[in-house]
C-alpha positions in Angstrom: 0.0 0.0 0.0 2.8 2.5 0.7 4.4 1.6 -2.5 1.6 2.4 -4.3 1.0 5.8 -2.5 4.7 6.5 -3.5 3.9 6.0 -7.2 0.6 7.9 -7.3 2.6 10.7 -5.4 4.9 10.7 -8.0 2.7 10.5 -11.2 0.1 12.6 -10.2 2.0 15.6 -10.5 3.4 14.7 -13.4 0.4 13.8 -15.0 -1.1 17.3 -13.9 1.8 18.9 -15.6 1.6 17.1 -18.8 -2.3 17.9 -18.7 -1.3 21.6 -18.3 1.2 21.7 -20.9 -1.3 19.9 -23.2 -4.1 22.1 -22.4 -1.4 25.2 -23.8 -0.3 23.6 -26.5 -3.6 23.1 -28.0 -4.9 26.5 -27.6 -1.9 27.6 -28.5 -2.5 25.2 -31.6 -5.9 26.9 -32.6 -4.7 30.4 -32.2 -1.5 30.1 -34.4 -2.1 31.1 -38.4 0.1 28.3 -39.4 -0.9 25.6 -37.3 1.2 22.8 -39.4 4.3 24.9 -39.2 4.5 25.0 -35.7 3.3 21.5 -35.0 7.2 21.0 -36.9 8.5 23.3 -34.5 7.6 21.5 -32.2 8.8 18.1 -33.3 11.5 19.8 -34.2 12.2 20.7 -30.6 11.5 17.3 -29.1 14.1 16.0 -31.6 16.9 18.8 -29.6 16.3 17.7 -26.0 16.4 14.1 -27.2 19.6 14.6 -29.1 20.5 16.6 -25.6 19.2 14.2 -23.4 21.5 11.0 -25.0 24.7 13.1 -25.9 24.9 16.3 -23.7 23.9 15.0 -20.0 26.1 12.1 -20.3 28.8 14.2 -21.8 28.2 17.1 -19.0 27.5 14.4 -16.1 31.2 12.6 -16.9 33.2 15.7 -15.8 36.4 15.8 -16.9 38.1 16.3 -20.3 34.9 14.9 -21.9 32.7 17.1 -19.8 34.3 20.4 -21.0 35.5 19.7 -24.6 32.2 17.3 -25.7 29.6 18.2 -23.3 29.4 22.4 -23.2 30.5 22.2 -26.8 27.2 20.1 -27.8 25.2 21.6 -25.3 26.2 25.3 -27.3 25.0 23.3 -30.3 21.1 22.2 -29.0 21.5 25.8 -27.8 22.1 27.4 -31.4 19.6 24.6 -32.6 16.5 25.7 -30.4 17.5 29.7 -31.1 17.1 28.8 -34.9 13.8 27.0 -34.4 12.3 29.1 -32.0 13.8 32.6 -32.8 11.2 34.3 -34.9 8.5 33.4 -32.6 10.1 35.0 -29.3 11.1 37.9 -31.4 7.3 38.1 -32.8 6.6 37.2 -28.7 8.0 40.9 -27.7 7.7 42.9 -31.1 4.1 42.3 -31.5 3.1 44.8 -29.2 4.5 47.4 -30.5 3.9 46.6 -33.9 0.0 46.2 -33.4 -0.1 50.1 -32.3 0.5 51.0 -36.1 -1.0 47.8 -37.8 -3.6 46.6 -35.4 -2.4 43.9 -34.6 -3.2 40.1 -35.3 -7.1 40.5 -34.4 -9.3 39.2 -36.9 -11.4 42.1 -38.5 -15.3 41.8 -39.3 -16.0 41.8 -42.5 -18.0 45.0 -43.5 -19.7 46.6 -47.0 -18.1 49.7 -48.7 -19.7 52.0 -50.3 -17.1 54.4 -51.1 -17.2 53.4 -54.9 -20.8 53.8 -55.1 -21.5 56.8 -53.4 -18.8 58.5 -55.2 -20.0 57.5 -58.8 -23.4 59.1 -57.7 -21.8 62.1 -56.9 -20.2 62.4 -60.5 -23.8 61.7 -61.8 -22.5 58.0 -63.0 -26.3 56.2 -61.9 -26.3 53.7 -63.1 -22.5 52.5 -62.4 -23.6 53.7 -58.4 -26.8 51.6 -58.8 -24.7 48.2 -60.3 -21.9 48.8 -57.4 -24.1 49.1 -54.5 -25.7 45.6 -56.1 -22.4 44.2 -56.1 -22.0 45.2 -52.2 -25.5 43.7 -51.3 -25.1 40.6 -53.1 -22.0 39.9 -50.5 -24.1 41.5 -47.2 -27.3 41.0 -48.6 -29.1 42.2 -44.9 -27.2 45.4 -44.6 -29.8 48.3 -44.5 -27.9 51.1 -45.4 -26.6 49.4 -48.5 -30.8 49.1 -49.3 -31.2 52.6 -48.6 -28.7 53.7 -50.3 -30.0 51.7 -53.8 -33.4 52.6 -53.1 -32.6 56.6 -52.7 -30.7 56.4 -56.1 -33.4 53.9 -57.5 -36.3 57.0 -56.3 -34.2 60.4 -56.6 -32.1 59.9 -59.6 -33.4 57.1 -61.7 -36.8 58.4 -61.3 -37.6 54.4 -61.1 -40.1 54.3 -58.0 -41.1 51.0 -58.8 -37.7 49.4 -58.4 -37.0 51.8 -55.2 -40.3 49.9 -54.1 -38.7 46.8 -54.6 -35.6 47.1 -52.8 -37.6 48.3 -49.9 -39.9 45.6 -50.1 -36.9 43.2 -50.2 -35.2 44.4 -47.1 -38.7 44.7 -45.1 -39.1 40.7 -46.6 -36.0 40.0 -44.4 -36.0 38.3 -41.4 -33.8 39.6 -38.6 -33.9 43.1 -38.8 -34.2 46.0 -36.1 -38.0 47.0 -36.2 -36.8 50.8 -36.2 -34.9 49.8 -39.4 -37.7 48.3 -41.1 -40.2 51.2 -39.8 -37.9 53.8 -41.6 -38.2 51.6 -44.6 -41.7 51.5 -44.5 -41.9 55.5 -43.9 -39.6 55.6 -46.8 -41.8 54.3 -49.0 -45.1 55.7 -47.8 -42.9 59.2 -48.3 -42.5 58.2 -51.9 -45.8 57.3 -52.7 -47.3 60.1 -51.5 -45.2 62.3 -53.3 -46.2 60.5 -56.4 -49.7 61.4 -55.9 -50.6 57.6 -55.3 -53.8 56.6 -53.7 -54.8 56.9 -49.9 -55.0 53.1 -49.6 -51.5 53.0 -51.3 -50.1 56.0 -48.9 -51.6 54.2 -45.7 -50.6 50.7 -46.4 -46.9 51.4 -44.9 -48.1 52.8 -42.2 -50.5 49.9 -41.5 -48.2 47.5 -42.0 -45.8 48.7 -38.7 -48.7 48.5 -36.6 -49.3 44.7 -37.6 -45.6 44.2 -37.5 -45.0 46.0 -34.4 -47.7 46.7 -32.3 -47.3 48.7 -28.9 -44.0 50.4 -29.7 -42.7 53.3 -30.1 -42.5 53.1 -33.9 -46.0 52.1 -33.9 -47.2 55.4 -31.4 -45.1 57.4 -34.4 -46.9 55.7 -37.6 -50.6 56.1 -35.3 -49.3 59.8 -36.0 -49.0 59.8 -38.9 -51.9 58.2 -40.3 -54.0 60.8 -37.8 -52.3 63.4 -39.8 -52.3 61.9 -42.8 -53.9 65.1 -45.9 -52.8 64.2 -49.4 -53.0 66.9 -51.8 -55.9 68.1 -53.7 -55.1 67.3 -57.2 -55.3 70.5 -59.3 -58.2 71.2 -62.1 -56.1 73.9 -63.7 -52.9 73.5 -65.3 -51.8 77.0 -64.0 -50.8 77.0 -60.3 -53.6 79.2 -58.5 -53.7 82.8 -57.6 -53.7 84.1 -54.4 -55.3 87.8 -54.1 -54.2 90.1 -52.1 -56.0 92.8 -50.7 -55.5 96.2 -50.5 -54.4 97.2 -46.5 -54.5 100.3 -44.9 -51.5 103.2 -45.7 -50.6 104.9 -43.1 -52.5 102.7 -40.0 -49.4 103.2 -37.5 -50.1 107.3 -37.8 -54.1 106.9 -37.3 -55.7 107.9 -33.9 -58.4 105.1 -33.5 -55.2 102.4 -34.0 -55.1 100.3 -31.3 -52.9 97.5 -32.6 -53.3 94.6 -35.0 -55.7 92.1 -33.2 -55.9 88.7 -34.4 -59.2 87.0 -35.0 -60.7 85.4 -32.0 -60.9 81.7 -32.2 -64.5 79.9 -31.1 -62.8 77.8 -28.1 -65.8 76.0 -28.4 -65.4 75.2 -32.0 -62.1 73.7 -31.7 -63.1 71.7 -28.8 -65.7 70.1 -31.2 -63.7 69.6 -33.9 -60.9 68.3 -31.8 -63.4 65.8 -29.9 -63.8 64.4 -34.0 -60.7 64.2 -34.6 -60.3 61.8 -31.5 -62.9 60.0 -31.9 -61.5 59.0 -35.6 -57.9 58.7 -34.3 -57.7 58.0 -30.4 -53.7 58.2 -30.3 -53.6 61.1 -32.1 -51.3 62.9 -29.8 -51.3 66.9 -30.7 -55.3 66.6 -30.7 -55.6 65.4 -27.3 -52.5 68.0 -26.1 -54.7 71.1 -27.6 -58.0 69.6 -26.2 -56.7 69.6 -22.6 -55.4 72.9 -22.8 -58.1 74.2 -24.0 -60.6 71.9 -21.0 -57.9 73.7 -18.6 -57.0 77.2 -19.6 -60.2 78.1 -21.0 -63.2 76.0 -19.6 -60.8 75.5 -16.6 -61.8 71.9 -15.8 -58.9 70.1 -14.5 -60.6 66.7 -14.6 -61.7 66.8 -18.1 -57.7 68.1 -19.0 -56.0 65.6 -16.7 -58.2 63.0 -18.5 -56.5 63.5 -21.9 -52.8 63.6 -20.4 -53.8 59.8 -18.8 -54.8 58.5 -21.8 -51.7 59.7 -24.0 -50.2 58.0 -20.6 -51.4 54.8 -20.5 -51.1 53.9 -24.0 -48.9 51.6 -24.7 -45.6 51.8 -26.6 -45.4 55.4 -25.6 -42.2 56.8 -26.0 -40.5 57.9 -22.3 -39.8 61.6 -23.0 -43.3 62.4 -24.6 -45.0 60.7 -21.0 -42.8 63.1 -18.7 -43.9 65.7 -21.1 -47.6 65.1 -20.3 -46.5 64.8 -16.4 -45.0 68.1 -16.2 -48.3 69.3 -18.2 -50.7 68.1 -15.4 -48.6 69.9 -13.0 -48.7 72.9 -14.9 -52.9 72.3 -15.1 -52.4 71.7 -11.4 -50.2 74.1 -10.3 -51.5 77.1 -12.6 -55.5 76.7 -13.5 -56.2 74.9 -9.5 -53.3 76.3 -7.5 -53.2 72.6 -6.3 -49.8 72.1 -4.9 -50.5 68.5 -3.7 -51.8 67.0 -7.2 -49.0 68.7 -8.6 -46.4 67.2 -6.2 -48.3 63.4 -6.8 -47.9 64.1 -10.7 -44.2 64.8 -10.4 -43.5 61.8 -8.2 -45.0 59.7 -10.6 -41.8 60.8 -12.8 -39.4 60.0 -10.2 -41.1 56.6 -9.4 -40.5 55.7 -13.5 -36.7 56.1 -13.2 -35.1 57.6 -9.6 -31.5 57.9 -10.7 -32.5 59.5 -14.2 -32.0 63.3 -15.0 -35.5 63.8 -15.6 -36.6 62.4 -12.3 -33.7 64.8 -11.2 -35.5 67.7 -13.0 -38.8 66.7 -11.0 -37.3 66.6 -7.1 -35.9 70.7 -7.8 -39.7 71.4 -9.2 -40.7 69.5 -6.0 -38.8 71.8 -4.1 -39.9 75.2 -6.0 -43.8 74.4 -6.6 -44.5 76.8 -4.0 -42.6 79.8 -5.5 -44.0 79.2 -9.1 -47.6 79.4 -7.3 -46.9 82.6 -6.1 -45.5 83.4 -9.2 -48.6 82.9 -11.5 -50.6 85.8 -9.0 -51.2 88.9 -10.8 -48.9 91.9 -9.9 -51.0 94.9 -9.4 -50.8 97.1 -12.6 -48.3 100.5 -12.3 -50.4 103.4 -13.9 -48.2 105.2 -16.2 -48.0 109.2 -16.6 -49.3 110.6 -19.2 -47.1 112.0 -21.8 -47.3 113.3 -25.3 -48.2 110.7 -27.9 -46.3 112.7 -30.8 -43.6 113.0 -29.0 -41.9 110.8 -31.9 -43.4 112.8 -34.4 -42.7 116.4 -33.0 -39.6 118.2 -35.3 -36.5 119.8 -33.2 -34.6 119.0 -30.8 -35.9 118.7 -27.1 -35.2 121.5 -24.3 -32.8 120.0 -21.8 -34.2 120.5 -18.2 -33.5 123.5 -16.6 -31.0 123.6 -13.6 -32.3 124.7 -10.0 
């Protein structure tokens, strides 16, 4: 039993080594760019301390004559011998370094499209050269979207081909794998294109459909529901001349007139809007500026701070809604709070609600110092009491000489 214990003491680390040394040696193997050549070095190398082992530590052991004229004399040679297999690769070992600050180095660079060529054979009007090369590029990454824009822009802009821009759209959104704000551009792209090519309102829309199917409850789809709310194409034109716009004669003179009191814009019927913006909502409910103009109006004009905080929490609690746009509506009901209902305690709810979303984020930042000045922008919004003015003369621009200075007492 102790012999075997003296055995197994005296593999084990040996067999721990050698399973070390092995484990280096083949990762050493898989990083190396000429993995046969140093799989000879390294025969190569076993060969030396062989030759070494059966010549030199005899030779060196013997002492003597043989010692110092047949051992150190062959052990300079296995010396020379391992300097001349290994030397490059120590010298590489230490040079590398420095060499990879003006070369980069050994590290395998991703490949990558360029479209240098193309962009600058568009630029020296040669289309259709631009429109083959970025082909050429797309047939090697044939998922790269700005290579598709790219083609699709030229196909649209200076082949005046839309229906091949179409296509190359229509190929990239095909794709699977792609970022949806990638493929929503696309498809904004080409509802862009077709509605400056006077297409149909079912050929306009379809684009902007197709992102809510493809990606519903996200911020690309919150901007295409935009869209589509505010969606006028042009009225086509009867007349081949572009229309006239009269002008009417104004008033000469109306600065120098006594009964002048200012140019006053027309009233707007508060009323009206309200109506018409109620429509609007009812025929698009994430319409975003409609609901924003009705609440203002509910607030600053019929100053009803339910009905106004009513629209803010629906733009809210839609889904998708982009982060900055919901702090916006936030900081709005405060404002309804703070400024139609002097309601310092809503308004201070509301703006926690922007520090719950995100505590370490700037804007929740931005809400703690509004926190802690709600009570001066109260007092701000009271009316100062008006300063009556002198009277003076109103010609006094008009008047010709110079003015008196004031007499000395």
């Amino acid at each position: 039993m102790n012999r075997f214990a003296e055995i197994a003491a005296f593999c084990l680390p040996i067999a721990g080594m050698a399973a070390v040394i092995g484990w280096l040696m083949w990762h050493w193997l898989k990083r190396s760019e000429e993995p046969s050549r140093l799989v000879v070095k390294w025969v190569q190398t076993l060969l030396v301390f062989v030759y070494l082992g059966v010549f030199v530590v005899p030779a060196v052991a013997e002492g003597g004559y043989s010692g110092a004229f047949v051992g150190i004399p062959a052990a300079a040679v296995g010396g020379l011998l391992l300097a001349f297999i290994w030397g490059s690769s120590i010298g590489g070992f230490f040079a590398n370094p420095i060499v990879s600050l003006f070369d980069g180095g050994s590290q395998e660079v991703e490949p990558h499209p360029s479209y240098d060529i193309g962009q600058g054979l568009t630029k020296r009007g040669l289309y259709q050269e631009a429109a083959a090369e970025f082909e050429k590029q797309l047939a090697l990454f044939p998922k790269d979207f700005t290579g598709h824009m790219l083609l699709a822009e030229l196909q649209m802009n200076h082949l005046a081909d839309a229906a091949a821009a179409a296509n190359t759209l229509e190929r990239f959104i095909n794709q699977s794998g792609h970022a949806g704000e990638s493929v929503a551009y696309a498809l904004n792209r080409l509802s862009d294109w077709r509605l400056r090519a006077g297409e149909t309102e079912a050929a306009v829309r379809a684009p902007l459909e197709k992102i809510l199917q493809l990606f519903p409850d996200t911020e690309v789809a919150q901007t295409a529901w935009q869209r589509l709310a505010h969606l006028r194409l042009p009225a086509a034109s009867q007349d081949s001349e572009p229309g006239r716009i009269a002008v009417p004669h104004s008033e000469e003179r109306l600065g120098l007139r006594d009964d002048f009191n200012g140019f006053k814009p027309p009233t707007e019927d508060l009323s009206a809007t309200a109506t018409r913006l109620v429509h609007q909502l009812e025929q698009h409910p994430q319409d975003w500026e409609a609901r924003e103009q009705l609440a203002r109006i509910y607030a600053e004009h019929f100053h009803h701070i339910p009905l106004a905080v009513d629209q803010l929490e629906q733009l809210v609690a839609q889904p998708g809604q982009p982060a900055k746009k919901v702090i916006s509506w936030l900081h709005m009901m405060a404002d309804f709070y703070t400024r139609q209902a002097g309601d310092l305690v809503k308004a201070r709810e509301t703006l926690q609600r922007i520090i719950d979303r995100d505590p370490n984020s700037a804007p929740a930042e931005a809400a703690r110092q509004r926190i802690a000045h709600l009570a001066l922008e109260l007092r701000a919004q009271k009316t100062n009491p008006a300063v009556k003015l002198g009277s003076y003369d109103q010609n006094i621009g008009l008047r010709h000489g110079q003015p008196k200075p004031p007499r000395e007492i």
